[in-house]
N, C-alpha and C positions, 0 to 999 in steps of 0.2 A: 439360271446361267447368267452370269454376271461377265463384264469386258475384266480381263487382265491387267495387274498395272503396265506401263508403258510407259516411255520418254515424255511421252503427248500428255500424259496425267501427273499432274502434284500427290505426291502420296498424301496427306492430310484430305483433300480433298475427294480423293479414293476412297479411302477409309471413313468418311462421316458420311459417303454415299452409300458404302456398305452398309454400316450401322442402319440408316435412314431404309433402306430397305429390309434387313432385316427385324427392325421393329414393326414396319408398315405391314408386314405380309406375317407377324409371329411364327419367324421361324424356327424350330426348335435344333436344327443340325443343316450345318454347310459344308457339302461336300464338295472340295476342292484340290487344286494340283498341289503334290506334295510341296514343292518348295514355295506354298503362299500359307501353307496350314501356321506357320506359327507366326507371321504375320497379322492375318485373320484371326488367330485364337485372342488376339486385344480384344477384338470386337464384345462385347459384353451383352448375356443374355442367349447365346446361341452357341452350340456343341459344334468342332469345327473336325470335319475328319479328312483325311487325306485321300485320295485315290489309293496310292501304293498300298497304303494300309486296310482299305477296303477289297481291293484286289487280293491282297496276301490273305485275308478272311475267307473270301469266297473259294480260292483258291485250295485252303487247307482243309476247310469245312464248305461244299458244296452246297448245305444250304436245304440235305435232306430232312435236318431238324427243327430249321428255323417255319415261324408259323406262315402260315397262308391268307393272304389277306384278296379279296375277292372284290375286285374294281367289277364298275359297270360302264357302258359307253360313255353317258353323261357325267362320268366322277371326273375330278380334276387327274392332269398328267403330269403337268407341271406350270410354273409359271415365267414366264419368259417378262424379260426387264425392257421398256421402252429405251433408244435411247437419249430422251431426258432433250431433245434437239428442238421441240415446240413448247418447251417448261420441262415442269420438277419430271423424273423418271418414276417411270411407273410400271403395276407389275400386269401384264396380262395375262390373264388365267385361261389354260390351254385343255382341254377334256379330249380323252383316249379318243372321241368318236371324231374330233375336228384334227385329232393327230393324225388318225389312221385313214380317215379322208384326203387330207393334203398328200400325204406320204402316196398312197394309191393313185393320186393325181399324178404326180412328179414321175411316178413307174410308169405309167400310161404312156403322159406326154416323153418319155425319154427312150421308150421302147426297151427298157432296160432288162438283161436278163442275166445270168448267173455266171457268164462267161466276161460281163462289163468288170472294169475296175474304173471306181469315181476318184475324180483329183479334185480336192476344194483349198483353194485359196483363202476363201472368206473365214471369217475369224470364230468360234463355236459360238460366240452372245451373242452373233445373228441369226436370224430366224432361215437365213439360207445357208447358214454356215451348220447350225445345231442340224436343222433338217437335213441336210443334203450331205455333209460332211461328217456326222453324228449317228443320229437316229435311220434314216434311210439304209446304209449301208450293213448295220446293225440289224434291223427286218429281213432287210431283204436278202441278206448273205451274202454283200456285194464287197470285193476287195475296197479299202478307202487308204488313199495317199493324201497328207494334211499336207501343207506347207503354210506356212508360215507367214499372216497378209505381210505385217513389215518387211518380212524378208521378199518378198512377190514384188510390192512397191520400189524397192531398193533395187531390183535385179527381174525386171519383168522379163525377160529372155527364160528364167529358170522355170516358169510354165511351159515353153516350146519343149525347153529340154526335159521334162515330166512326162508332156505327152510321147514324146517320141521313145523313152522309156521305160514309161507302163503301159 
């Protein structure tokens, strides 16, 4: 999971951090939000595919035919991008069993139960935004409301009005 471009980012400089990444970690497919797919598709060396068009696959084809691949605790989950704020960004590598740890933590500490719905401001390339706005809600079956950090920064009032909402 990689930050989104932004006001705050130079596109050149986006883009040669994508690459930069993408070469460092040999990724072979980047799955991202439709309207960056053909942006990223410059990127050279890596297969770029969109959400929507992953979704409409799964969607059509459920997935009873595609094959089965057979993780273990210790196998990789994915890799989460530093970000870059003490030197060069870098990728840290995340395994099922330190996912599903943390995640189990977060339910614990939060007493969280199937009736909660999560509101996450934080942006998904953070590790509390991926966790807690992402992947958690996802497990655990829990309703999730994203908003938007820029737009939260812009109009911090619009978290009051969320909560009183959802």
């Amino acid at each position: 999971i990689y930050t989104t471009p932004n006001e705050r980012l130079f596109p050149e400089v986006y883009m040669s951090n994508v690459a930069g990444l993408i070469r460092d970690v040999e990724a072979k497919v980047l799955l991202t939000l439709d309207e960056l797919a053909d942006v990223l598709a410059a990127v050279p060396g890596c297969r770029v595919l969109p959400f929507g068009r992953v979704h409409a696959a799964l969607r059509d084809h459920p997935g009873d035919d595609l094959p089965v691949t057979r993780v273990g605790p210790g196998d990789l989950a994915y890799l989460q991008t530093s970000s870059g704020t003490t030197g060069n960004q870098r990728c840290i590598p995340t395994t099922h069993r330190m996912l599903l740890k943390q995640l189990a933590s977060y339910a614990r500490r939060m007493e969280l139960t199937s009736g909660d719905v999560i509101l996450n401001w934080m942006p998904l390339h953070h590790d509390g935004g991926l966790l807690l706005g992402a992947i958690l809600p996802f497990v655990c079956a829990v309703p999730v409301v994203l908003m938007s950090p820029l737009d939260w920064v812009r109009h911090p009032a619009m978290l009051f009005k969320a909560i009183d909402t959802y």
